[in-house]
Legacy VTK file of the C-alpha trace (Angstrom):
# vtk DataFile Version 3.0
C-alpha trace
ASCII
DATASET POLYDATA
POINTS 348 float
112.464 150.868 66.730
111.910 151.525 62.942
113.716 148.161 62.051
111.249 146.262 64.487
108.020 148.305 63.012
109.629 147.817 59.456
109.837 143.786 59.794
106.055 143.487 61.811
104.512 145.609 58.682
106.702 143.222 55.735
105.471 140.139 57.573
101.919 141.560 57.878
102.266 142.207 54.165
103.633 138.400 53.051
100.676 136.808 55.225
98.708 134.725 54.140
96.396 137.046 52.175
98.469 138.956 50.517
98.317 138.408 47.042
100.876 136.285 44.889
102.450 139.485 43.028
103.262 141.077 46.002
105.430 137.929 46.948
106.826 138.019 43.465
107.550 141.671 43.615
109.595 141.030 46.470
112.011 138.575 44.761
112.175 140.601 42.075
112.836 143.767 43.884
116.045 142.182 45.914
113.811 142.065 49.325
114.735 138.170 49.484
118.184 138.856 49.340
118.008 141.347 52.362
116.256 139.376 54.446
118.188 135.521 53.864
120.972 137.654 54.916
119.374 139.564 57.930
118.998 135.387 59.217
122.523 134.767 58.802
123.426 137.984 60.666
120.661 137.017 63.319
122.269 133.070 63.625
125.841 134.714 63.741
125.112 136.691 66.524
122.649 133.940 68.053
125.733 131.700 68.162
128.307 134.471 70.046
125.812 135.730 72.557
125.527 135.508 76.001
124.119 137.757 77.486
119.792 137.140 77.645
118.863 140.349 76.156
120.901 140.320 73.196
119.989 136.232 73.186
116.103 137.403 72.614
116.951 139.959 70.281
118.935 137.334 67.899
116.102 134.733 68.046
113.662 137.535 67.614
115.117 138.919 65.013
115.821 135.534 63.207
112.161 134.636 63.726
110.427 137.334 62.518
112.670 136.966 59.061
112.202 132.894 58.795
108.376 134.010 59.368
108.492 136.503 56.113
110.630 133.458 54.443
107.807 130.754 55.497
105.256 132.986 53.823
106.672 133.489 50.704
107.439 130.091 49.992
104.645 128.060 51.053
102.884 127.541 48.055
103.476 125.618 44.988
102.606 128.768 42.932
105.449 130.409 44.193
107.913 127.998 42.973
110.392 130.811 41.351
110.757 132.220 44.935
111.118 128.674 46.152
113.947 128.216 43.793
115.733 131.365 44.502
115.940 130.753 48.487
117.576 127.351 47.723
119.965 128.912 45.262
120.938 131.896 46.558
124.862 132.276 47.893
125.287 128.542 47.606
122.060 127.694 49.729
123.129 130.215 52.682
119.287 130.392 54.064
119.568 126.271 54.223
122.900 126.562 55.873
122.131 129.401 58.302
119.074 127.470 59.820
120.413 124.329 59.923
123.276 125.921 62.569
120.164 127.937 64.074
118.076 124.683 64.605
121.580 122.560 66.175
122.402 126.011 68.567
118.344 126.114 69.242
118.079 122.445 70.261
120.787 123.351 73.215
119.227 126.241 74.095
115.780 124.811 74.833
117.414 122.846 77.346
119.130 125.405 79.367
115.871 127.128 79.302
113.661 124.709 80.177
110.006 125.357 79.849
108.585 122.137 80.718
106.453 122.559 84.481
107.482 118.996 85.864
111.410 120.044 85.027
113.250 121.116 87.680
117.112 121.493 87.166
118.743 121.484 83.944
120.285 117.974 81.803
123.664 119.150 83.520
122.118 119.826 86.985
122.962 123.337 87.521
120.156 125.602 88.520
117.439 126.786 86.335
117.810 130.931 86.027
115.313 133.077 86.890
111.837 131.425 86.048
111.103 135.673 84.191
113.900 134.903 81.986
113.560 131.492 81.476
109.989 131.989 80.713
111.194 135.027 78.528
114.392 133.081 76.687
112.423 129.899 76.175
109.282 131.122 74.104
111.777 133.211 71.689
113.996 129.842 71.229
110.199 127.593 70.751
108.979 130.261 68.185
112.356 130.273 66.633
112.396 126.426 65.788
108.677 126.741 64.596
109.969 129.330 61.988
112.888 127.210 61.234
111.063 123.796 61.050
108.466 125.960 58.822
110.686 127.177 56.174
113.225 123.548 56.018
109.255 121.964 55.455
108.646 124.605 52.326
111.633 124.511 50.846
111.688 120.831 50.798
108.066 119.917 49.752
108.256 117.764 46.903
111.214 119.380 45.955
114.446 116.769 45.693
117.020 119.850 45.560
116.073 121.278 48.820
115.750 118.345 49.905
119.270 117.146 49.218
121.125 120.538 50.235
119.033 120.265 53.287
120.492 116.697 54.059
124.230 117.897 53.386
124.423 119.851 56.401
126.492 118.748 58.636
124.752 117.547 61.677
121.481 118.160 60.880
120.156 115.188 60.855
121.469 113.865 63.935
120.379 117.078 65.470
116.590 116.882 63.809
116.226 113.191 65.108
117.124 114.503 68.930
114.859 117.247 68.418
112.358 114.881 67.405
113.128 112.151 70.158
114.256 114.982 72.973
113.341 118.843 72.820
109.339 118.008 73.445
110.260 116.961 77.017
111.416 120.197 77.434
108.384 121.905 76.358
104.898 123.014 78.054
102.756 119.939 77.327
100.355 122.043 75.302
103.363 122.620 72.810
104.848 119.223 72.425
101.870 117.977 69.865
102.604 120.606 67.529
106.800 120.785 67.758
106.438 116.532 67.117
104.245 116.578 63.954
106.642 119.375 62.539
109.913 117.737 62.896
108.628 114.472 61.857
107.548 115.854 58.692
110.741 117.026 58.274
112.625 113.914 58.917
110.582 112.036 56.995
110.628 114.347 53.861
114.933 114.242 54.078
114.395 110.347 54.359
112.520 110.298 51.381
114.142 113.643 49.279
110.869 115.128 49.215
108.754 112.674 47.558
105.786 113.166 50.041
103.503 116.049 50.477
102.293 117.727 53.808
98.760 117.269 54.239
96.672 119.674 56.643
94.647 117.688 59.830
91.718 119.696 61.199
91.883 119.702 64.752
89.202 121.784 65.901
85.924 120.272 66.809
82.570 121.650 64.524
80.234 123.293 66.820
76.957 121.750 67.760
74.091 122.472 69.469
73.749 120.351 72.608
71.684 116.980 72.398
69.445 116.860 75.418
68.490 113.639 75.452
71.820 112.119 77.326
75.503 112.538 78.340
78.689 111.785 77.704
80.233 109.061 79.836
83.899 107.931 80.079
83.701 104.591 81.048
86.407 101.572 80.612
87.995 104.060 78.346
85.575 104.401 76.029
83.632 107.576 75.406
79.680 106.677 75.627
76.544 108.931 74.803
74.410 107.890 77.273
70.593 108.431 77.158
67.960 110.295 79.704
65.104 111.162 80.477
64.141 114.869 81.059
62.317 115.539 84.278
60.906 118.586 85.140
62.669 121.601 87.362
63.341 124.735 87.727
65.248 126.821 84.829
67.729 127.011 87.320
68.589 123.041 87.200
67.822 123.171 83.725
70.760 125.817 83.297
73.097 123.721 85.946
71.994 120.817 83.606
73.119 122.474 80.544
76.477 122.930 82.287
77.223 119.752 83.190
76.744 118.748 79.482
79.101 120.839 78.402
81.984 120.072 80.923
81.261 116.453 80.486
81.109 117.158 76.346
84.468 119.078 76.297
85.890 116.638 78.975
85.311 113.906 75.807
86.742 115.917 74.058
89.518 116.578 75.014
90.459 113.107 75.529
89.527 112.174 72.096
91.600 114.602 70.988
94.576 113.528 73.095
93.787 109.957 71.573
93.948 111.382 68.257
97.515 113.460 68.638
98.800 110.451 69.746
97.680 108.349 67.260
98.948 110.737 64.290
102.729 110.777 66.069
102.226 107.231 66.169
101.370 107.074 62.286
104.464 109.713 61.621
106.849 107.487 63.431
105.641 104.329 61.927
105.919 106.082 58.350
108.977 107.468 59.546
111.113 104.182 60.380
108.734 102.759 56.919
110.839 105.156 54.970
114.167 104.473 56.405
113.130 100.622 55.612
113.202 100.968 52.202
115.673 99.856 50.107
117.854 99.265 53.060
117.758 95.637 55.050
120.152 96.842 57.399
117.733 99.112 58.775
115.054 96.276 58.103
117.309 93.922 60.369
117.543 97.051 62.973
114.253 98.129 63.172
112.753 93.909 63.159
114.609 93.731 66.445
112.443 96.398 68.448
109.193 95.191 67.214
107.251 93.000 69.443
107.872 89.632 68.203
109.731 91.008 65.354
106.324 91.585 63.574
106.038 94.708 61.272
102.068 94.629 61.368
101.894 96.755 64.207
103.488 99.665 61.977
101.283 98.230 58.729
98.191 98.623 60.645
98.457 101.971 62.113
99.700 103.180 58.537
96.421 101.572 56.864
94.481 103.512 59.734
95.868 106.633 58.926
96.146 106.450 54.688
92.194 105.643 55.287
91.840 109.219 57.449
93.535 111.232 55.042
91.014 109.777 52.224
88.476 110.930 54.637
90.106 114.258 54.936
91.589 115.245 51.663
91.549 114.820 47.962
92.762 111.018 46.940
96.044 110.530 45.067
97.669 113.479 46.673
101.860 112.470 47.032
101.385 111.641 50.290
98.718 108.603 50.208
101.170 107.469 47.670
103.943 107.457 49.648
102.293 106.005 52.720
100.833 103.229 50.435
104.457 102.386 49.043
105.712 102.095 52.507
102.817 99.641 53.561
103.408 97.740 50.684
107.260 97.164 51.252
106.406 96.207 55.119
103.999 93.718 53.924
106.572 92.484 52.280
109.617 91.923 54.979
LINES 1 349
348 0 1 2 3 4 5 6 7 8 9 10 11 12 13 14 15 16 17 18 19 20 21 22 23 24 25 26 27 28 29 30 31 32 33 34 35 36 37 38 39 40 41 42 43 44 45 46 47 48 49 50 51 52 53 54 55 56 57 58 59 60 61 62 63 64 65 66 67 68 69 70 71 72 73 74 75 76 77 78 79 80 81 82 83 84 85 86 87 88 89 90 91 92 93 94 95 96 97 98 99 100 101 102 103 104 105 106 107 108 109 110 111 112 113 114 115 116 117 118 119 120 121 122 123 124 125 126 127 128 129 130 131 132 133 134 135 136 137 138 139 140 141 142 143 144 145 146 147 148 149 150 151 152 153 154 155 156 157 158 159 160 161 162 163 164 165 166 167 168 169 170 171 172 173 174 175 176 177 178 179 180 181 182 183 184 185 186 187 188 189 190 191 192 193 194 195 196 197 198 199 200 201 202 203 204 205 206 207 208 209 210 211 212 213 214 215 216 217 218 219 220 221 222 223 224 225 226 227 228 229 230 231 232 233 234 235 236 237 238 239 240 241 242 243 244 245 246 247 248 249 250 251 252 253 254 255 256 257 258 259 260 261 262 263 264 265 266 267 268 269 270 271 272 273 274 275 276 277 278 279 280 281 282 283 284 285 286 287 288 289 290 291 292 293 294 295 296 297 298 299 300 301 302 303 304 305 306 307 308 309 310 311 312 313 314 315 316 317 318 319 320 321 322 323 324 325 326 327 328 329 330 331 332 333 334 335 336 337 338 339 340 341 342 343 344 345 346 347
């Protein structure tokens, strides 16, 4: 309807390209204002409905708003508009996704994505795989959006940060989310939903003194090295050299194949390697942050290291503050921060 075609062309508009003024213009015109409270409306109904239509049609509507939200406040330039969400009606757009995110963390278990998941967490039967299927993507794009705009309006940004962290709930609910919701997601999903709520957590446990910084997972293209293969062997990823022999163009071609399934077969499990190893680094930097400052939680977190040994989180810390060098500009607030937590580890 004209509503729906209204909010696709605003959130077309408030991409990514679009320029700064246009943003601005939108704050200034009272467009904010409309929208913050469109989410409340959205969560409000969200939290009475029943019924699966009307279900979707709440998380839609709440997602494509968050989305507009997430776009005009993820830039430091934008700091006025930043500002404004946080302040306006007591912090309502902080309030009304902290109940979305709490109401969304129960419904992604009632409709379970996952494809090993069978029954629900209180056995009863799944619904119809349509409208599970149909229920549980709206609720999965409707945390992203959530998750997305709690991350901008807490980036380096102590008053976000600290409304954010009054809510009650929330950050019981963002640590289950964290430790529970990805088992209830398509495997292909879980990466992304893990890196965004530990940013988050670990932003409230710091009040916003670190800084997101962008990984680049997509592999540069290359042209194919003829001269070998890639092995898997003992775990390890090998180029292995050979020698070209003569044939027809069609074993040349099959040839060519082969490289390439064995190529993206590395890969992939390189990049599975490295996913794991950044949730590693989060949660490590993560539990660093809730060290600090606090030796109960020094005392707490000691006993469920192997051999009571904090090295194991020190070392996969150093790992990672040495890939974002490699990867971004030194300095930024988030080496820092990952440097002061290695430093106080060293130290217990």
């Amino acid at each position: 309807d004209t509503g729906h075609l209204a909010m696709e062309t605003l959130l077309s508009l408030t991409s990514k390209r679009a320029g700064d003024w246009f943003k601005e213009e939108l704050r200034l015109l009272g467009g904010l204002d409309h929208i913050v409270d469109q989410v409340k409306e959205c969560v409000d109904h969200l939290i009475r409905d029943e019924d699966e239509e009307k279900l979707v049609a709440s998380l839609w509507g709440a997602e494509r708003c968050l989305r507009v939200l997430e776009s005009v406040s993820m830039d430091d330039s934008l700091a006025k508009s930043i500002h404004y969400l946080i302040a306006y009606k007591d912090s309502q757009l902080i309030v009304s996704s902290a109940k979305a995110l709490q109401h969304c963390e129960e419904l992604i278990q009632q409709y379970n994505r996952a494809e090993d998941s069978i029954c629900l967490a209180d056995s009863k039967p799944l619904p119809h795989q349509n409208v599970t299927n149909h229920v549980g993507k709206a609720v999965e794009d409707c945390m992203r959006a959530i998750i997305g705009v709690l991350l901008n309006l807490t980036n380096d940004n102590e008053w976000g940060s600290t409304k954010t962290g009054e809510q009650d709930g929330l950050i019981g609910t963002a640590l289950n989310c964290v430790l529970q919701v990805p088992k209830y997601l398509p495997q292909e999903q879980r990466f992304d939903i893990r890196v965004l709520l530990f940013l988050e957590r670990e932003r409230a446990a710091q009040l916003a003194e670190s800084k997101t910084d962008e990984l680049i997972k997509d592999a540069p293209t290359t042209q194919h090295d003829k001269s070998g293969e890639w092995q898997e062997t003992s775990g390890e990823i090998q180029w292995v050299s050979t020698e070209k022999t003569d044939g027809t163009e069609e074993k040349h071609k099959k040839e060519e194949e082969d490289e390439e399934l064995d190529l993206n077969k590395a890969l992939q499990h390189a990049g599975k390697h490295m996913e794991d190893c950044i949730v590693a680094s989060y949660t490590a930097l993560l539990l660093g942050c809730l060290c600090q400052e606090s030796p109960i939680n020094v005392t707490t977190v000691r006993e469920y290291l192997p051999e009571g040994d904090f090295s194991i989180m020190t070392e996969m810390l150093k790992k990672f503050l040495s890939f974002m060098n490699l990867t971004c500009a030194v300095g930024t607030t988030g080496q820092k921060s990952i440097s002061r937590v290695i430093e106080y580890l060293e130290h217990c």
